[in-house]
N, C-alpha and C positions, 0 to 999 in steps of 0.2 A: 515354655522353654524349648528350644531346638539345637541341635548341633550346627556348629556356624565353624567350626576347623577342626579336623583329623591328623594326627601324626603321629611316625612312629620310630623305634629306636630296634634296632638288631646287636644282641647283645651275643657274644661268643665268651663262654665262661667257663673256666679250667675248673677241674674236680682237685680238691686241695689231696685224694688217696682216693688214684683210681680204682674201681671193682668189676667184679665176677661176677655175672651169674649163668644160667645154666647155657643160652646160647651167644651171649657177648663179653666182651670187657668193656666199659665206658671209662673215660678220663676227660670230658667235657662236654657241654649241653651248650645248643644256642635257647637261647629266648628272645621273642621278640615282644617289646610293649609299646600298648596301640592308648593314646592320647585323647582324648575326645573334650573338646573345648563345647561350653554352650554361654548364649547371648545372654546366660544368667551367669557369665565369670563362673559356674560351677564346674569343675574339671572331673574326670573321671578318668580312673587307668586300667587296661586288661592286661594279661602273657597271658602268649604262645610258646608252650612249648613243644614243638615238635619232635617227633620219634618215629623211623619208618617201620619198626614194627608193632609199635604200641597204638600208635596215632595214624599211621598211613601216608606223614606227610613226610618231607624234607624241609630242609630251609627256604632252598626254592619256592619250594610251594607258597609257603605261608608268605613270603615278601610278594611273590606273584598275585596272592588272593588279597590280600591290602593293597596293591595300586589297583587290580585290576577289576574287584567286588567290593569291598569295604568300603574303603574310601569313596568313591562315585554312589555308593547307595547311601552311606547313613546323613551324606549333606541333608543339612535343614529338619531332619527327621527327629521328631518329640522322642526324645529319652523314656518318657510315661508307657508308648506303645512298646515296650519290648517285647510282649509274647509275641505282638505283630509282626514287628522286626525281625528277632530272632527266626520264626516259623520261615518268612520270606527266605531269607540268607540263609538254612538249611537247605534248600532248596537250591539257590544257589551257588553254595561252596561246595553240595557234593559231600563226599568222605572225608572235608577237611576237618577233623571235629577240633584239633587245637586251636583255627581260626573263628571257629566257630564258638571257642570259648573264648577267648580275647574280647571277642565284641561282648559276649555276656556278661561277663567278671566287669567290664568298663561300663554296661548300662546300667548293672546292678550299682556300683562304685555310685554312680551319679546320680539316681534316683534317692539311693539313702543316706548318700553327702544332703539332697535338697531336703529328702524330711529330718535331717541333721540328728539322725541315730547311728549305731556301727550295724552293719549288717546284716553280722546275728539277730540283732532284735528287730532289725525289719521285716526279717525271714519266718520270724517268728518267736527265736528266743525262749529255745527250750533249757538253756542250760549255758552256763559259765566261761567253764573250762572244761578241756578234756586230756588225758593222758592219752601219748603219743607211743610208740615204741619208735624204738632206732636199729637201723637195719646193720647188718653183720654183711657180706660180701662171701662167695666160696673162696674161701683161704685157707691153709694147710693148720691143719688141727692145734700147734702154737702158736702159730700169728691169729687164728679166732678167739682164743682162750685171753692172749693177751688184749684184743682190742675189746673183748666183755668185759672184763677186768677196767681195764679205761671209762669205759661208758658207767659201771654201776660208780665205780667212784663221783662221775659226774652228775648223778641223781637220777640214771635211769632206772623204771623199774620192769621194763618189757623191753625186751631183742627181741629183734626178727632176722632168724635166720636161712640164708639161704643157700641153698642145693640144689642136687639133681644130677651130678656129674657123678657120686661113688655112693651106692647104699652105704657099706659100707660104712666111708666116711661120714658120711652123715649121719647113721645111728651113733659112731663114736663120739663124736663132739656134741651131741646133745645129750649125752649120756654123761661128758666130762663137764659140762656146761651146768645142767642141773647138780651133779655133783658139789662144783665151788661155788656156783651160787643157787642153793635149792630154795630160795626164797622169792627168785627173779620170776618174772612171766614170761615164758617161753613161746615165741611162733615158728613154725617152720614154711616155707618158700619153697615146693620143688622147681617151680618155673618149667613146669613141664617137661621137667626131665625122667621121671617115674611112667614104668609100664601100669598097670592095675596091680599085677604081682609084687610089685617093688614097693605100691603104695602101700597096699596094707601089710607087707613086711616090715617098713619103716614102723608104721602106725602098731604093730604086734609087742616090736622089739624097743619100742621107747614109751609105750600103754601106761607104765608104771611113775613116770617121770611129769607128767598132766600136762601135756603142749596143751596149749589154748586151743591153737587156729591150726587149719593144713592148708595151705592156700595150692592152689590152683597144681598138682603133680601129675596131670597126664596133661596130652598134649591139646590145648585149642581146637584144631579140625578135627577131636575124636572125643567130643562134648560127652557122647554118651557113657566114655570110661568113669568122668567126673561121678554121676549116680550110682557105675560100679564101685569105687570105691566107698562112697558113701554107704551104701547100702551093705559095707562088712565092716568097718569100724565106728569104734564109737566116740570119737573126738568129730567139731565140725570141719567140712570140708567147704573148702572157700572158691569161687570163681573169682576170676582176675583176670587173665586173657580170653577166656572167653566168655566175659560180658564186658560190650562195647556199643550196644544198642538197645533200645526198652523195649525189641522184638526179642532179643536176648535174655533182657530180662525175665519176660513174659513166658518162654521157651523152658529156660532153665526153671521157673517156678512151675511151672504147669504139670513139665517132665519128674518135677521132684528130683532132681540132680544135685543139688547143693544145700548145703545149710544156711551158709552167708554170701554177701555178696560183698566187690573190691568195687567201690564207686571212686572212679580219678575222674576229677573236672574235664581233664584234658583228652583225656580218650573217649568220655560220652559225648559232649559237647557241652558244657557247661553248666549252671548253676541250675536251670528249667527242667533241662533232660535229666541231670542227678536226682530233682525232685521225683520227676515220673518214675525214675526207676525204684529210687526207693516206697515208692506207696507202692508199685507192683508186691516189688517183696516184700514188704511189712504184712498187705493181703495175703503172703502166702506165708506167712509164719520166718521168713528168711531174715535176719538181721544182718544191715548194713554197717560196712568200714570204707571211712573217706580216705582215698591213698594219693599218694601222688606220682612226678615225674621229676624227675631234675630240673628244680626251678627256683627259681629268686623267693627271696619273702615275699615278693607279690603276688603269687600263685599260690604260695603254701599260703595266706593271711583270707585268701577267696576258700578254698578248700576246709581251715578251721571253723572262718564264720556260718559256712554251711552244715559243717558238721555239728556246729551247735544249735541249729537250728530247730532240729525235729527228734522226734520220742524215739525212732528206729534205728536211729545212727549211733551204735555204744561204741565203737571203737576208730582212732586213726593212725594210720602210719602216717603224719604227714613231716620228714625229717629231709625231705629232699636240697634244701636249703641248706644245711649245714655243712655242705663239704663244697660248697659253692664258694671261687674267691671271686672279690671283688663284685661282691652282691651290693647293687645300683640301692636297695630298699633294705634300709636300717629300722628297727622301731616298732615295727607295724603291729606286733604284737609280742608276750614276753613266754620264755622257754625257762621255768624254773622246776628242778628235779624230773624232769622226765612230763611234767603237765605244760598243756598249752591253754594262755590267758589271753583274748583281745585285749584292748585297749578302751577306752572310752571313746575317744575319737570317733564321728560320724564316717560312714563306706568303709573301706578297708582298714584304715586307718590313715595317719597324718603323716602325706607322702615328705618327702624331703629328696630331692634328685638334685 
C-alpha cells in the first residue's frame, strides 16, 4: 500500500462562548486536516491544531509545512513504515509538533482503517470508555457557578477549573463549587498563574474540599517550583506546559517534580511521542491525562482512542470540541453523561465530510 495523493482543508472555527485563562482569552481555533489517499482507496485523516504558545506554531506554519515538507515527502511512501516516517519528518519539521501530529493521527487512521479495527484496539485496547471532565474558563464567581450548574445537569461529573489570575478568587469558587455540588469531581488549572506561596495556599485553603488534580500553577520556565510545590502538599500536582518533550518527560520524572502528567497529541507530537512519554512516566510511578486543544472531533476521536489504549492513562480532559461551531466531524465517537465511547467503526471512526 503507498500514498498516491495528499490534501488538505484549513478550517478557521468560532468558539460558540469564548474563554479565560490565566494568560489569554480565545474565541476561535484554526484546524487544519491533512487527507492522505492510498492505491488501496483506503483514506486516512489527521488535525492540526496549532497554538503559538502551546504548540509553537501559527497557521502559517502549519500550511507552510504541508506544501513545503508533508506533501513532497509522504508521496508514494508505505503507510506500514510510520515509525520510519514519523522519526524522518521530526527531523524535518522542527518544533512544529501539531504538524507533526497531523501526519501521525492520518498514518495511524490508515493503517487501522486497513486491519479494519478502531484504533483503540489497534493501540492496544486497554479499555472501553473513559470519563472526560469539562472545563470552566476564569469567570466571575456567578457566571462559574452558573455554567457548573449547566454542565452537571448535562451528565457531567468532573469540572476542570480554571485560574491563576485571584487566590483569592479561586479559593472562593471552589469552595462555593464543592459546596452545591459536593458530589462532583473537582480539578483545578492555575495555568501558571500561582507563585509556590500561592500554590500551596490555594492547596491549604481548599485541603478539605478533595480536588482531584492541580495542574500545572507555577510558571513553565521555572520547572523546578513545580517539585516545590509538590513537595508541601498532598493533592497531585500535574505538568501541562511544561511537558512538551519525552526529554521533558524524562527531566520532570527523574527530578521527581510532578505527580501526573498532561499528554496533548498536539503539543507532543502525536500518537508515537504520547506513547514514549507515557512509558517514561508510568516507570516512574507518574500517572497520565490525555488533554487537548481546541479542535474538531477529529483530534478529540485520535486523543480518546489513545487514551484508551494503555494501563497508565486513567484520566482525560478531552472536551475541546464542544464549543467548536460548525465542527466539519459529526459521529466519530459518542459523549454520554460526562463518559467518552468510540465507535465500532475501523481508524477514527466513519468520516462523513
Amino acid at each position: 500500500m503507498k500514498i498516491v495523493h495528499i490534501s488538505y482543508e484549513r478550517w478557521d472555527l468560532k468558539l460558540s462562548q469564548p474563554y479565560t485563562i490565566a494568560y489569554e482569552t480565545i474565541d476561535s481555533t484554526v484546524n487544519f486536516i491533512l487527507k492522505l489517499e492510498t492505491d488501496g482507496k483506503i483514506v486516512g485523516y489527521g488535525c492540526s491544531a496549532p497554538d503559538v504558545i502551546v504548540t509553537g506554531e501559527s497557521a502559517h506554519d502549519v500550511d507552510q509545512a504541508i506544501n513545503q515538507t508533508i506533501i513532497p515527502y509522504l508521496k508514494n511512501k508505505d503507510p506500514f513504515n510510520y515509525a520510519f516516517i514519523l522519526a524522518e519528518l521530526k527531523v524535518l519539521l522542527g518544533k512544529k509538533s501539531s504538524s507533526l501530529t497531523m501526519v501521525d493521527m492520518a498514518l495511524h487512521d490508515l493503517i487501522s482503517r486497513k486491519a479494519d479495527v478502531p484504533l483503540y484496539k489497534f493501540l492496544g485496547g486497554f479499555q472501553n470508555n473513559i470519563a472526560t471532565s469539562i472545563t470552566i474558563g476564569i469567570l466571575p464567581l456567578q457566571e462559574t457557578l452558573k455554567q457548573a450548574d449547566e454542565f452537571v445537569k448535562m451528565g457531567f461529573s468532573i469540572l476542570k477549573i480554571k485560574g491563576g489570575h485571584s487566590l483569592e478568587e479561586d479559593i472562593e469558587k471552589m469552595m462555593r463549587l464543592h459546596e452545591l455540588h459536593p458530589n462532583i469531581t473537582l480539578r483545578f488549572d492555575g495555568n501558571q498563574g500561582y507563585s509556590v506561596v500561592d500554590s500551596v495556599a490555594f492547596v491549604k485553603a481548599t485541603g478539605h474540599i478533595g480536588i482531584e488534580i492541580f495542574e500545572q500553577p507555577t510558571k513553565e520556565e521555572k520547572e523546578e517550583r513545580l517539585g516545590e510545590v509538590m513537595n508541601q502538599v498532598e493533592i497531585p500536582v500535574m505538568a501541562d506546559e511544561s511537558l512538551k518533550t519525552l526529554t521533558d518527560a524524562f527531566r520532570l520524572a527523574q527530578n521527581e517534580r510532578v505527580d501526573m502528567v498532561n499528554i496533548k497529541l498536539m503539543k507532543v507530537g502525536g500518537i508515537i511521542e504520547g506513547m514514549h512519554i507515557n512509558s517514561v512516566a508510568k516507570s516512574a510511578g507518574i500517572e497520565s491525562m490525555i488533554g487537548c486543544n481546541d479542535e474538531c472531533s477529529l483530534g478529540i476521536s485520535a486523543g480518546l482512542h489513545f487514551a484508551l489504549s494503555r494501563p497508565n492513562i486513567r484520566y482525560a480532559d478531552l472536551d475541546g470540541h464542544l464549543d467548536v461551531l460548525d465542527d466539519p466531524f459529526q459521529g466519530l465517537f459518542q459523549l454520554k453523561d460526562g463518559i467518552l465511547y468510540p465507535t465500532a467503526a475501523p481508524g477514527l471512526g466513519e468520516i462523513k465530510l
